[in-house]
SETI-550511 format. One record per atom (N, C-alpha, C, O): residue in three letters; atom name; x, y, z. Coordinates in steps of 0.001 Angstrom, whole numbers. Example, Ala and Ser with C-alpha at 12.3 -4.5 7.8 and 13.67 -1.06 7.14 Angstrom:
2
<sese->ala, keke->N, xx->13190, yy->-5690, zz->7800>;
<sese->ala, keke->CA, xx->12300, yy->-4500, zz->7800>;
<sese->ala, keke->C, xx->13200, yy->-3300, zz->7800>;
<sese->ala, keke->O, xx->14236, yy->-3319, zz->8465>;
<sese->ser, keke->N, xx->12850, yy->-2250, zz->7080>;
<sese->ser, keke->CA, xx->13670, yy->-1060, zz->7140>;
<sese->ser, keke->C, xx->12900, yy->30, zz->7870>;
<sese->ser, keke->O, xx->13409, yy->1138, zz->8039>;
% end
This chain:
82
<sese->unk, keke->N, xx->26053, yy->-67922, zz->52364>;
<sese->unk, keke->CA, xx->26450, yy->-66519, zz->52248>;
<sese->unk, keke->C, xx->25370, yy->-65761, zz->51476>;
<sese->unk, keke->O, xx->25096, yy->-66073, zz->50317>;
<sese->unk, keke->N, xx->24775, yy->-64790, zz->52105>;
<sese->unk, keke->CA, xx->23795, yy->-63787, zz->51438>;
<sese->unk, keke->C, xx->24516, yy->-63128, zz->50581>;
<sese->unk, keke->O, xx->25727, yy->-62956, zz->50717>;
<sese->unk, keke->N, xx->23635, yy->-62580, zz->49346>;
<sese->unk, keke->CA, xx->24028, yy->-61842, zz->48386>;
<sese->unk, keke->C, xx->23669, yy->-60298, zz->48660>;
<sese->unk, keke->O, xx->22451, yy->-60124, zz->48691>;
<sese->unk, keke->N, xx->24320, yy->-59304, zz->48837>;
<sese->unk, keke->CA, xx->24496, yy->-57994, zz->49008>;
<sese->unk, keke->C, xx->23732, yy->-57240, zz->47823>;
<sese->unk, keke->O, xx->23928, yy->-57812, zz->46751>;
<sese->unk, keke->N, xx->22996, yy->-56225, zz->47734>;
<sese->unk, keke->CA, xx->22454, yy->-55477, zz->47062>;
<sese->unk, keke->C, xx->23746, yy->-54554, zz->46548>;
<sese->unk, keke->O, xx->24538, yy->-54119, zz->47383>;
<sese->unk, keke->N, xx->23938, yy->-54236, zz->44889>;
<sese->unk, keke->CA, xx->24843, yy->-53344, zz->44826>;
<sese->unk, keke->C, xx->24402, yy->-52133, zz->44345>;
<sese->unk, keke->O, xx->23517, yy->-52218, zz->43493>;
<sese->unk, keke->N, xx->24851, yy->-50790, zz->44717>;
<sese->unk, keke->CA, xx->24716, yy->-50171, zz->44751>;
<sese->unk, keke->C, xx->25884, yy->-48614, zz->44352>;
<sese->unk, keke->O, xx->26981, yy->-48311, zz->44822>;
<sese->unk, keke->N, xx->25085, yy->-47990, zz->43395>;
<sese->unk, keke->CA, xx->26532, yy->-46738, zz->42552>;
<sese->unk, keke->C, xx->25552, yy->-45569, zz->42524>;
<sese->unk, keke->O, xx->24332, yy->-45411, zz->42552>;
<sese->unk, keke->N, xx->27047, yy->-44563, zz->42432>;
<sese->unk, keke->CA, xx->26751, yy->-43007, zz->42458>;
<sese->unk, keke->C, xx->26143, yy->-43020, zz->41179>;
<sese->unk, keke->O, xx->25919, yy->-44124, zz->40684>;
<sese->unk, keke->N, xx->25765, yy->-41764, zz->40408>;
<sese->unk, keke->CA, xx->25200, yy->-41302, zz->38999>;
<sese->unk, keke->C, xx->26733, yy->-41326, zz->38506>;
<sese->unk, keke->O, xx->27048, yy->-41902, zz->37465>;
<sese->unk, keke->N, xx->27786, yy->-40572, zz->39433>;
<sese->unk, keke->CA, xx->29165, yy->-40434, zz->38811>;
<sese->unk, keke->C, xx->29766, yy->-42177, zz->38294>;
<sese->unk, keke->O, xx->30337, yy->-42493, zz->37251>;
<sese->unk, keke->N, xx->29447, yy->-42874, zz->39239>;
<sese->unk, keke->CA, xx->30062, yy->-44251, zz->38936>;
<sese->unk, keke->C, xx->29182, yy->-44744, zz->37655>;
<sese->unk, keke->O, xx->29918, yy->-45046, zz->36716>;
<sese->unk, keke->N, xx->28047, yy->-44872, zz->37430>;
<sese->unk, keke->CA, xx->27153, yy->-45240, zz->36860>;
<sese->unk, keke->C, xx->27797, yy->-44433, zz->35211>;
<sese->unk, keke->O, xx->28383, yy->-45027, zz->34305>;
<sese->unk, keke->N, xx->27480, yy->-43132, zz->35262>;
<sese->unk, keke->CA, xx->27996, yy->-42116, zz->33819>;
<sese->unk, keke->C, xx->29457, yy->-42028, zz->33491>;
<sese->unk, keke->O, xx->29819, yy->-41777, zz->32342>;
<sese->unk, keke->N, xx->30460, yy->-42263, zz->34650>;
<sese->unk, keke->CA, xx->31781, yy->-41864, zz->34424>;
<sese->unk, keke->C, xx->32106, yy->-40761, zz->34604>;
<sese->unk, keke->O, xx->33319, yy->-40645, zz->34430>;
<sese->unk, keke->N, xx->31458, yy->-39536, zz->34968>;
<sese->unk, keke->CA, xx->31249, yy->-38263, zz->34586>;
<sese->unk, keke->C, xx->30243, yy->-37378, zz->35662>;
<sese->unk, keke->O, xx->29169, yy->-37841, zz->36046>;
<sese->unk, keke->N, xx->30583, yy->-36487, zz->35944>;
<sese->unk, keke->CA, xx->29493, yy->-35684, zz->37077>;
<sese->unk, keke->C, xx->27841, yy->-36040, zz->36485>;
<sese->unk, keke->O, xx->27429, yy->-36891, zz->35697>;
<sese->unk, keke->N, xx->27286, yy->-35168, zz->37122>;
<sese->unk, keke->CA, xx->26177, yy->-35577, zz->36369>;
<sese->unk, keke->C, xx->25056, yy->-34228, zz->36832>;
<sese->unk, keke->O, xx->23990, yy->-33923, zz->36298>;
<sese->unk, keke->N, xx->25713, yy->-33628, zz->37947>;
<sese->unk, keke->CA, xx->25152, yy->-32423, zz->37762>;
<sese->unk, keke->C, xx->23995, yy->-32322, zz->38835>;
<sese->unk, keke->O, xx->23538, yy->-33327, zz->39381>;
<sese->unk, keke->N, xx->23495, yy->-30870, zz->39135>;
<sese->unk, keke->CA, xx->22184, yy->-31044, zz->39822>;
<sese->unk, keke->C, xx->21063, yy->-31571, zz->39445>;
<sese->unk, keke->O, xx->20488, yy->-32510, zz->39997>;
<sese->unk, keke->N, xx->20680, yy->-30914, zz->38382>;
<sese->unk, keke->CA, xx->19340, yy->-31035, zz->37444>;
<sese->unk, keke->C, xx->19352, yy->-32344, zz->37621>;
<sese->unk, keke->O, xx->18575, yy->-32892, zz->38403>;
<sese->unk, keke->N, xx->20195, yy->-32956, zz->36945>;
<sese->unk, keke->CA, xx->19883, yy->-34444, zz->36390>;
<sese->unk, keke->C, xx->19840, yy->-35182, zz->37635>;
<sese->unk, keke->O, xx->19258, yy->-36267, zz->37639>;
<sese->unk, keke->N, xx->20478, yy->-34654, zz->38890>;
<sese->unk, keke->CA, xx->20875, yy->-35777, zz->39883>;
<sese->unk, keke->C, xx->19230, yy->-35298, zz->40960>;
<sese->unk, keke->O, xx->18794, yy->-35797, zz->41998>;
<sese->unk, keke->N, xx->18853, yy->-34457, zz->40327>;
<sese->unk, keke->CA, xx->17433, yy->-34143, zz->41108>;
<sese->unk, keke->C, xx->16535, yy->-34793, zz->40210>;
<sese->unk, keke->O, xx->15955, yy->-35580, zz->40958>;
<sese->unk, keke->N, xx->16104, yy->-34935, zz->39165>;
<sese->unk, keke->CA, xx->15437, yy->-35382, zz->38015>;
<sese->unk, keke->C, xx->15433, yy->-37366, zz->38637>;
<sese->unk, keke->O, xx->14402, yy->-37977, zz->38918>;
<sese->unk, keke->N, xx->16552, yy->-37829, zz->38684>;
<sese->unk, keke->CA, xx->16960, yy->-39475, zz->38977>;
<sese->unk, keke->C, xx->16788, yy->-39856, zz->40156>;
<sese->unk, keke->O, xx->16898, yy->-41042, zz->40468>;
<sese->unk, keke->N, xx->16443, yy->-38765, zz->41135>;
<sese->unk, keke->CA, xx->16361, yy->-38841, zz->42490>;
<sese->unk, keke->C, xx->14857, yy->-38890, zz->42670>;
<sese->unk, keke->O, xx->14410, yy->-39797, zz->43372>;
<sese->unk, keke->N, xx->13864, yy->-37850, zz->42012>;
<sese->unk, keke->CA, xx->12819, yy->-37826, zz->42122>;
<sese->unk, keke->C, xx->12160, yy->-39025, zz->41116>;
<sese->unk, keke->O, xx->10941, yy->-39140, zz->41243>;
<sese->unk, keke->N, xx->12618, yy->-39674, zz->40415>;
<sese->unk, keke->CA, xx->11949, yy->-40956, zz->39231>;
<sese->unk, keke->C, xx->12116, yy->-41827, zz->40330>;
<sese->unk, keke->O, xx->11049, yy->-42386, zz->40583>;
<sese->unk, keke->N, xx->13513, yy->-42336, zz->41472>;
<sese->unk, keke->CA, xx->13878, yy->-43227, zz->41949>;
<sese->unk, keke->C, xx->12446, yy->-43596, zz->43098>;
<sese->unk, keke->O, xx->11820, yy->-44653, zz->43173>;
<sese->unk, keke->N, xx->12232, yy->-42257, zz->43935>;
<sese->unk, keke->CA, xx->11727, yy->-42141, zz->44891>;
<sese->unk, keke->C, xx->9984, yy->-42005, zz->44244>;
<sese->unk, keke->O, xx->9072, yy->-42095, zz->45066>;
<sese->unk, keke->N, xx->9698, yy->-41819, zz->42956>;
<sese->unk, keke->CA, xx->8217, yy->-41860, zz->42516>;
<sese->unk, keke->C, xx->8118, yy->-43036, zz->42488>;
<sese->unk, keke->O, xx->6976, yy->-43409, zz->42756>;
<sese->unk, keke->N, xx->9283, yy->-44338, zz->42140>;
<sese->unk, keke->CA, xx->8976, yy->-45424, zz->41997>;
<sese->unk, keke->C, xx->9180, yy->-46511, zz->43191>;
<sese->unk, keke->O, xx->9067, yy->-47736, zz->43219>;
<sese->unk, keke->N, xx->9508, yy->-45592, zz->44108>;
<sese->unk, keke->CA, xx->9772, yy->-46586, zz->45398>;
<sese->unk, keke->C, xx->10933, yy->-47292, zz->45611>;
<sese->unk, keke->O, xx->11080, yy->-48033, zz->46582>;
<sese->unk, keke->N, xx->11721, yy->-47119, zz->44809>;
<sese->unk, keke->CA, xx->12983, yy->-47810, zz->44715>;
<sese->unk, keke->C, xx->13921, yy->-47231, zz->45936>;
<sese->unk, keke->O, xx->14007, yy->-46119, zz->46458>;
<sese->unk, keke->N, xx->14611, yy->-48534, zz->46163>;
<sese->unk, keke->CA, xx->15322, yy->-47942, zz->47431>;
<sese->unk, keke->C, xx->16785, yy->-47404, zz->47239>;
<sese->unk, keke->O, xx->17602, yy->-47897, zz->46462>;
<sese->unk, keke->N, xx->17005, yy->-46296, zz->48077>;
<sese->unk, keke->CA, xx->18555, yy->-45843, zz->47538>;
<sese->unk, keke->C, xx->19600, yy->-45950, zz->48827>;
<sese->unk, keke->O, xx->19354, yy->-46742, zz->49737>;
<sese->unk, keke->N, xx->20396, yy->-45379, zz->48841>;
<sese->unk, keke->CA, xx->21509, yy->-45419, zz->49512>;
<sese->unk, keke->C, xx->22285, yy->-43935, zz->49585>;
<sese->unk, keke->O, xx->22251, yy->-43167, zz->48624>;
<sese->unk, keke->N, xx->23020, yy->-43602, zz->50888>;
<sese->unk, keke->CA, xx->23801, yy->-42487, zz->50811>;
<sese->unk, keke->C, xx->25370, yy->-42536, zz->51065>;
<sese->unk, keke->O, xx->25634, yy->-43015, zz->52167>;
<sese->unk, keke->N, xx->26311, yy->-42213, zz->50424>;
<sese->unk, keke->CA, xx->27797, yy->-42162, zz->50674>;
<sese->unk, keke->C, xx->27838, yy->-40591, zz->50514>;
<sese->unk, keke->O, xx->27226, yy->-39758, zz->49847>;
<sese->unk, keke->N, xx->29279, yy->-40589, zz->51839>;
<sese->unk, keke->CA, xx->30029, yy->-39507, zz->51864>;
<sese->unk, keke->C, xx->31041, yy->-39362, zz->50777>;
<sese->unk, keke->O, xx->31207, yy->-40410, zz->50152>;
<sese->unk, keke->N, xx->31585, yy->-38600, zz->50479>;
<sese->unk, keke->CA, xx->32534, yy->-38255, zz->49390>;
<sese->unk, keke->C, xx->33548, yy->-37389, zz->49549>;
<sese->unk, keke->O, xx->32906, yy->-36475, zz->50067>;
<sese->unk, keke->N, xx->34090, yy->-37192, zz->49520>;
<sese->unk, keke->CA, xx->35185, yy->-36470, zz->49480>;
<sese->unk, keke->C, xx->36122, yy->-36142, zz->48700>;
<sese->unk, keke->O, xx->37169, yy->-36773, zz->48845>;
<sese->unk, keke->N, xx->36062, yy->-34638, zz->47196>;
<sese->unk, keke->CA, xx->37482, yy->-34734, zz->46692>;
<sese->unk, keke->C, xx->37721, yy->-33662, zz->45911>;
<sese->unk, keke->O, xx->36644, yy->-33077, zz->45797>;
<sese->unk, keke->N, xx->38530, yy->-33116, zz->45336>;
<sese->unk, keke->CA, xx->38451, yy->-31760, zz->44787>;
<sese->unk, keke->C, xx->37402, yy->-30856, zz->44481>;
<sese->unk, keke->O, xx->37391, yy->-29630, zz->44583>;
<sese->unk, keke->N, xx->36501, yy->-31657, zz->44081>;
<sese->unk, keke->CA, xx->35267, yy->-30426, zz->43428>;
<sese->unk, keke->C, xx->34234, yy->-30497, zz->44369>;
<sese->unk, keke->O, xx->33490, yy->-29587, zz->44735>;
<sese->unk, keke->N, xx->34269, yy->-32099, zz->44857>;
<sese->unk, keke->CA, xx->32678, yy->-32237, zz->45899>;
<sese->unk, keke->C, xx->33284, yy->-32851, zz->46982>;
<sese->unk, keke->O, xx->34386, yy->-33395, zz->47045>;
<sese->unk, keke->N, xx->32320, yy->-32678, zz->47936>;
<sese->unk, keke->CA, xx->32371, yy->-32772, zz->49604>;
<sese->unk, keke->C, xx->31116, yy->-32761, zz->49650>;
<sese->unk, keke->O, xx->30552, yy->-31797, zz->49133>;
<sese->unk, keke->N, xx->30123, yy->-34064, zz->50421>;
<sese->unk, keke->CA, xx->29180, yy->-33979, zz->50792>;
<sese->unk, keke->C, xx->28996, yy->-35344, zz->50672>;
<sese->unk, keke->O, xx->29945, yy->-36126, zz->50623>;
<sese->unk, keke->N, xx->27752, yy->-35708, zz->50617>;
<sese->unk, keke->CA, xx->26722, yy->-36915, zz->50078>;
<sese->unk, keke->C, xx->26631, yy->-36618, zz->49124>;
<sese->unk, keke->O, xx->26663, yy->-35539, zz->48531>;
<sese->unk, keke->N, xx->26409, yy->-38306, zz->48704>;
<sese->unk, keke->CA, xx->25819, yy->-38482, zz->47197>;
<sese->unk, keke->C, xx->24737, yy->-39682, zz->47186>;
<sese->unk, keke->O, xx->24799, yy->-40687, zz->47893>;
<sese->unk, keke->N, xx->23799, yy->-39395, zz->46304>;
<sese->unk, keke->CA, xx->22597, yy->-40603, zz->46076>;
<sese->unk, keke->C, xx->23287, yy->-42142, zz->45341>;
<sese->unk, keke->O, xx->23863, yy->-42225, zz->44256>;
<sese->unk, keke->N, xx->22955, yy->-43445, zz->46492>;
<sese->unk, keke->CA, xx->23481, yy->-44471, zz->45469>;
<sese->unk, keke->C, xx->21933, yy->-45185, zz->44838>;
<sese->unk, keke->O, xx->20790, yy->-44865, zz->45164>;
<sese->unk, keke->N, xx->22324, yy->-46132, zz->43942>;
<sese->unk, keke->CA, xx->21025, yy->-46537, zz->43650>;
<sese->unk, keke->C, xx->21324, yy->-47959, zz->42589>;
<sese->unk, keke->O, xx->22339, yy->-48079, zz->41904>;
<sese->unk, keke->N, xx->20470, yy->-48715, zz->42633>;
<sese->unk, keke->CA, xx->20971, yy->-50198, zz->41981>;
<sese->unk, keke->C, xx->21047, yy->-49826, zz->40436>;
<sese->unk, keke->O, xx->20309, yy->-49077, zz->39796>;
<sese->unk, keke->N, xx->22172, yy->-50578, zz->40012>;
<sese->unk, keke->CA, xx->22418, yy->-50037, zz->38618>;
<sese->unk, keke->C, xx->21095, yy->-50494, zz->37511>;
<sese->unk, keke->O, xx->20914, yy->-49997, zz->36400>;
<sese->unk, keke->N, xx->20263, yy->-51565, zz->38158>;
<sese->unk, keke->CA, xx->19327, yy->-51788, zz->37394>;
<sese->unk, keke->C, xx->18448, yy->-50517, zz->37296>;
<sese->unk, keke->O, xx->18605, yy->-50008, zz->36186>;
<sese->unk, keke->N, xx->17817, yy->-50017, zz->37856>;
<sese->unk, keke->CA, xx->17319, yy->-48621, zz->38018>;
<sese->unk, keke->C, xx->17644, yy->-47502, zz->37267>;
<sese->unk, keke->O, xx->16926, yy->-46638, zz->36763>;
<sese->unk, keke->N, xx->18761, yy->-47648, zz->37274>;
<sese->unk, keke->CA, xx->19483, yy->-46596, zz->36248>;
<sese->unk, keke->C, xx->19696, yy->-46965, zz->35004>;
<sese->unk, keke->O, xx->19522, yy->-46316, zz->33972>;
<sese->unk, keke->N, xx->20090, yy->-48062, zz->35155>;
<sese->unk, keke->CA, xx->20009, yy->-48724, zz->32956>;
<sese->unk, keke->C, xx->18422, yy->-48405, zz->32602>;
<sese->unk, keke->O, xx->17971, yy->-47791, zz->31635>;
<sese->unk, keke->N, xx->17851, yy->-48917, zz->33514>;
<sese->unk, keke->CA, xx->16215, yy->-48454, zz->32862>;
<sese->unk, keke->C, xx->15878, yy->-46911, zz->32834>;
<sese->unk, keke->O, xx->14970, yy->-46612, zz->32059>;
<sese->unk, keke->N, xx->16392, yy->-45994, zz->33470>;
<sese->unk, keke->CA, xx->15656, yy->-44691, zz->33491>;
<sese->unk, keke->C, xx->16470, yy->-44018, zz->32376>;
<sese->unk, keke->O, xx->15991, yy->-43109, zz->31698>;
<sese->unk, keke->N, xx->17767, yy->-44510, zz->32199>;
<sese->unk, keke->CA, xx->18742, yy->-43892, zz->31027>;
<sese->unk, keke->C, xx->18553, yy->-44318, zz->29952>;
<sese->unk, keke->O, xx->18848, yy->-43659, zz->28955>;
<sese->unk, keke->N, xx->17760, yy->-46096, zz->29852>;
<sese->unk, keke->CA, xx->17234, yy->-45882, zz->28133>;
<sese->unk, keke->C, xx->16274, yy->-45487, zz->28134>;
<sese->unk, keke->O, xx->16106, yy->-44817, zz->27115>;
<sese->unk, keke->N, xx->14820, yy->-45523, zz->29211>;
<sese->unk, keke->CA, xx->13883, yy->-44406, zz->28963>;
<sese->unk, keke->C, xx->13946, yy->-43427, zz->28160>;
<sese->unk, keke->O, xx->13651, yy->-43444, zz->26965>;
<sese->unk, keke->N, xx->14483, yy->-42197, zz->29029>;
<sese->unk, keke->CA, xx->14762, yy->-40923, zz->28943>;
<sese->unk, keke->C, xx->16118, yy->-40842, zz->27730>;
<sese->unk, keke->O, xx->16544, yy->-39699, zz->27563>;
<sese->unk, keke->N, xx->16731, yy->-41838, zz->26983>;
<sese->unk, keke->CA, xx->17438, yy->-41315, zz->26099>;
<sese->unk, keke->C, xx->16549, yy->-41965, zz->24689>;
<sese->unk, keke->O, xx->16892, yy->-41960, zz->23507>;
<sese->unk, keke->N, xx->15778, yy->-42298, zz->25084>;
<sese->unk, keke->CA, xx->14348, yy->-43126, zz->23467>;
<sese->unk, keke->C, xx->13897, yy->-41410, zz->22819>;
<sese->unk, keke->O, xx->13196, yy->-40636, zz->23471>;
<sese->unk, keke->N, xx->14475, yy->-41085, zz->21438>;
<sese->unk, keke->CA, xx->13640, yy->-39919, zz->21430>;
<sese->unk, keke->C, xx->11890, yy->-40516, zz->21533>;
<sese->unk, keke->O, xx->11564, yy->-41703, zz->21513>;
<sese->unk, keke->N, xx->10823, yy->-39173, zz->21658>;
<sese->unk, keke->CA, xx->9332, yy->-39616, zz->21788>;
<sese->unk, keke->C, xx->8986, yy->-39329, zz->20394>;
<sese->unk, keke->O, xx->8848, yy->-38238, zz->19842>;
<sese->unk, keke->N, xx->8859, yy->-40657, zz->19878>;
<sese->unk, keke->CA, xx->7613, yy->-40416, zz->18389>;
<sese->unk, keke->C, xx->6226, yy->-40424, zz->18334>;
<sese->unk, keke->O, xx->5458, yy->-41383, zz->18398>;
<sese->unk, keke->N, xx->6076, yy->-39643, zz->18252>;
<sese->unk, keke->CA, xx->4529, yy->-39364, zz->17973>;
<sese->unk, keke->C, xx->3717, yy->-39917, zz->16876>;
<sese->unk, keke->O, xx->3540, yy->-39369, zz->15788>;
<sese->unk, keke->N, xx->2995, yy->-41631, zz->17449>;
<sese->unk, keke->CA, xx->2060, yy->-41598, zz->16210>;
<sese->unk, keke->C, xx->768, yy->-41279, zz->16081>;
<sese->unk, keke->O, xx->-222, yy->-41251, zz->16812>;
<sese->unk, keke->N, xx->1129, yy->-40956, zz->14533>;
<sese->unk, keke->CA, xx->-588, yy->-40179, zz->14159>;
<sese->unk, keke->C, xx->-2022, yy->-41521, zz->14693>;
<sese->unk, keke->O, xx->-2095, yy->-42748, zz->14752>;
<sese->unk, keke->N, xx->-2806, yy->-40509, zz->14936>;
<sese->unk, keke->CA, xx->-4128, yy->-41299, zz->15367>;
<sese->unk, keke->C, xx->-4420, yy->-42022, zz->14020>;
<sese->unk, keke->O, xx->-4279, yy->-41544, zz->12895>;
<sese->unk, keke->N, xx->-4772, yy->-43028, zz->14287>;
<sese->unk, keke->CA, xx->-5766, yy->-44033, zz->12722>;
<sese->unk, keke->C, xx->-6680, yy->-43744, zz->12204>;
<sese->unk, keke->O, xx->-6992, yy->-44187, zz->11099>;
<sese->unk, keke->N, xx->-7523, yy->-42717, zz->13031>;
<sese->unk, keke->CA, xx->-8438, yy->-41562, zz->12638>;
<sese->unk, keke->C, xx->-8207, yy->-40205, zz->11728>;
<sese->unk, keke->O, xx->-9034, yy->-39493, zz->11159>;
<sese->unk, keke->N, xx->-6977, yy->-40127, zz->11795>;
<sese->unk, keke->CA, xx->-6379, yy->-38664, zz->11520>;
<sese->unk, keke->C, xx->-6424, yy->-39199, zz->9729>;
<sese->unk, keke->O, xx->-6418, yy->-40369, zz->9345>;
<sese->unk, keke->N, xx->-6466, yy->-37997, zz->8885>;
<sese->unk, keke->CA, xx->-6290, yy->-38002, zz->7929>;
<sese->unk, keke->C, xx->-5528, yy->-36610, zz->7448>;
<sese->unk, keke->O, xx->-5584, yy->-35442, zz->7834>;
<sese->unk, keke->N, xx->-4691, yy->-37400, zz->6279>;
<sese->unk, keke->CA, xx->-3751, yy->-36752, zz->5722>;
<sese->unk, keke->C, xx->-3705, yy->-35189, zz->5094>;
<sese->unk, keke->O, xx->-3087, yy->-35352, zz->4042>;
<sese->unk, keke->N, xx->-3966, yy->-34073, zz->5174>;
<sese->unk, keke->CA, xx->-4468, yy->-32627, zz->4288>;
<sese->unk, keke->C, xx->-4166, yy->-33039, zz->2767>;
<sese->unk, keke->O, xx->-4593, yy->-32252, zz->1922>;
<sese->unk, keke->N, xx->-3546, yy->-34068, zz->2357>;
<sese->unk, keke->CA, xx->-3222, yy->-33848, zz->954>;
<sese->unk, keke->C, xx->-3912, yy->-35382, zz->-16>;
<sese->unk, keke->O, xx->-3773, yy->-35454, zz->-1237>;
% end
């Protein structure tokens, strides 16, 4: 028996909508990186349409990415004004 690729919405993945921005933002990281996605229909009070699926590995990685604040370290060159 082959093992099936699995595959979730941003909604399944967050619990929670997730919006355009962000669902354009995860769409365009997915597709810069070649990763392959998937499309489901939907259907239900607020939305009607398609939605992007995508392997949850993909998404654990782009969500701790993008939630790491960016620290900036000083160059080893740089010196202190004081």
């Amino acid at each position: 028996m082959e093992k099936q690729d699995v595959f979730v919405s941003l909604f399944d993945f967050l619990g929670k909508p997730a919006g355009t921005e962000l669902g354009k933002a995860v769409y365009m990281s997915a597709k810069n990186q070649r990763q392959v996605t998937k499309m489901r229909e939907v259907s239900n009070k607020k939305y009607t349409g398609k939605v992007v699926l995508y392997k949850p590995e993909f998404l654990e990685e782009y969500f701790t990415k993008t939630q790491q604040p960016s620290v900036k370290t000083p160059n080893e060159d740089y010196e202190l004004p004081f």
